[in-house]
N, C-alpha and C positions, 0 to 999 in steps of 0.2 A: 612637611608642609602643613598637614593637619594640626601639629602643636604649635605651628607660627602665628594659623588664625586662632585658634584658643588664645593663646596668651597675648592677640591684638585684641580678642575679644574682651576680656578680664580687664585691660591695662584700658580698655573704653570704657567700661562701668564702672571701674575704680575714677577714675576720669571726672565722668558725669559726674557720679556722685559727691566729690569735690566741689564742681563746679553748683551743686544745687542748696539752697540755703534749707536751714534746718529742717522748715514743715514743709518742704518737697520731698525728704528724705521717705518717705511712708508711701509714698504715690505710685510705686510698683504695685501695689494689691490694692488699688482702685480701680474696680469696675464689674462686673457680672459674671461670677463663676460657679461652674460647676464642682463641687470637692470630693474627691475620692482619698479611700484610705492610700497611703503614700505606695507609690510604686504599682500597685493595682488599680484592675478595671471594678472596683467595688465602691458607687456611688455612695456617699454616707450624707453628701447634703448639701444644700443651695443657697448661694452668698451674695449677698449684694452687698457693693462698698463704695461708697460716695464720699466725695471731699466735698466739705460744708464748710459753713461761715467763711465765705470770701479765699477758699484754699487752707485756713487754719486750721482746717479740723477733719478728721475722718468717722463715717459712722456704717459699720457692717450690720447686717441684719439678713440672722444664720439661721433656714430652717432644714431639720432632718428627714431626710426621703427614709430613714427607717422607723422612725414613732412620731411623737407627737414633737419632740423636743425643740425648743426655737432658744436663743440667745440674741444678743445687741450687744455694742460695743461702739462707745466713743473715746476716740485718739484724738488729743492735741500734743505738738510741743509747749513747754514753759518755757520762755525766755528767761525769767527768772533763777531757772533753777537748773537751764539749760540742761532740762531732759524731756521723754518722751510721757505722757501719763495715759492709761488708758483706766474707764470703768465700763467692766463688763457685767453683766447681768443675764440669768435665763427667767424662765418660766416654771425653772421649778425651785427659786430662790437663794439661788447662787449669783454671789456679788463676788467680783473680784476688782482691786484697786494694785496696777502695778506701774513700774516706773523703769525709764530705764534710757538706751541711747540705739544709734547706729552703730554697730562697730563688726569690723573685719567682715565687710558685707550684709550684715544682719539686722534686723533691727531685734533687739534682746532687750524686753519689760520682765521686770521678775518684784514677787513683792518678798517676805518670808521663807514662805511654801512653795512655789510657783515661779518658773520662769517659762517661759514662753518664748519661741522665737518664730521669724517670719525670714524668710531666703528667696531670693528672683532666683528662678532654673533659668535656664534654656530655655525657648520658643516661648516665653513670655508665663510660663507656669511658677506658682508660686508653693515655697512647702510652709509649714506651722507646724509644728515640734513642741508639744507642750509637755514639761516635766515636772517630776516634784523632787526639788532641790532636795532633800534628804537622801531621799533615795537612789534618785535617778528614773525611777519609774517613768516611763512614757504613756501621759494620758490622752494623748492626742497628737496622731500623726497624719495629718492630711497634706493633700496635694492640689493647690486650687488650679484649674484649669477654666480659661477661657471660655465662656458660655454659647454656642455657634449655634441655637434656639431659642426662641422665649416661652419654650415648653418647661 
C-alpha cells in the first residue's frame, strides 16, 4: 500500500511538472528556509528565495549562521536558448555563471567546473548538491527546510 502511494506521489510531480511551463519549473525552492547540512540537524544557514520580475525570475539571498559568509543568486529561464542561467556571487568574490535545464526531477546548472543541483524531498524540503565536475567532490550539500520563525 505504502509503495502504491509513493508512486501515485512521484507519477503527481512528474505530472505537475509537465503540466507547468518553463519558469515555474524552479518554484519548488521559493520561499524562506532554513539550511542544514543534508541529512543532519546542523544548521549551516538562512535563505531567502523570491520569484521576481512578474514570475520570470528567482533571486536567493544566502547568509551563514556559522561566519560571516553571505552569497546571492539570480535564476531566469532563456527562452532563447531554452535553458536555465543562474549568476551567483558572494562576499568574498566568488562569481559563478552556470546553465542548464530541468531533467529527471532536478533542476541541474553546471558551467566547466561546477554543477549544481537542486531536488524537491518530501514534506516540502529541498536538497542542493554542489560538485566539481572533475572530481566529483562534494562542495555543498544542504538541505533547505522550511522556515516555521522569523528568528
Amino acid at each position: 500500500m505504502k509503495y502504491s502511494v509513493l508512486i501515485c506521489f512521484l507519477l503527481g510531480v512528474a505530472f505537475a511538472q509537465d503540466k507547468q511551463t518553463p519558469q515555474q519549473q524552479f518554484d519548488f525552492w521559493v520561499g524562506t528556509w532554513d539550511v542544514y547540512k543534508f541529512d543532519t540537524d546542523t544548521l549551516v544557514g538562512k535563505s531567502q528565495i523570491t520569484s521576481i520580475l512578474d514570475g520570470n525570475a528567482i533571486r536567493e539571498v544566502y547568509t551563514s549562521t556559522q561566519g560571516p559568509y553571505k552569497g546571492t543568486s539570480l535564476n531566469a529561464y532563456n527562452p532563447q536558448t531554452k535553458q536555465w542561467a543562474q549568476f551567483y556571487m558572494d562576499n568574498q568574490g566568488l562569481t559563478l555563471e552556470i546553465k542548464g535545464n530541468f531533467m529527471d526531477g532536478k533542476m541541474v546548472l553546471e558551467d566547466k567546473i561546477n554543477r549544481i543541483t537542486w531536488e524537491a524531498l518530501e514534506d516540502g524540503r529541498v536538497r542542493q548538491t554542489w560538485y566539481v565536475i572533475a572530481t566529483g567532490q562534494v562542495v555543498f550539500d544542504g538541505e533547505y527546510r522550511k522556515r516555521t520563525s522569523d528568528d
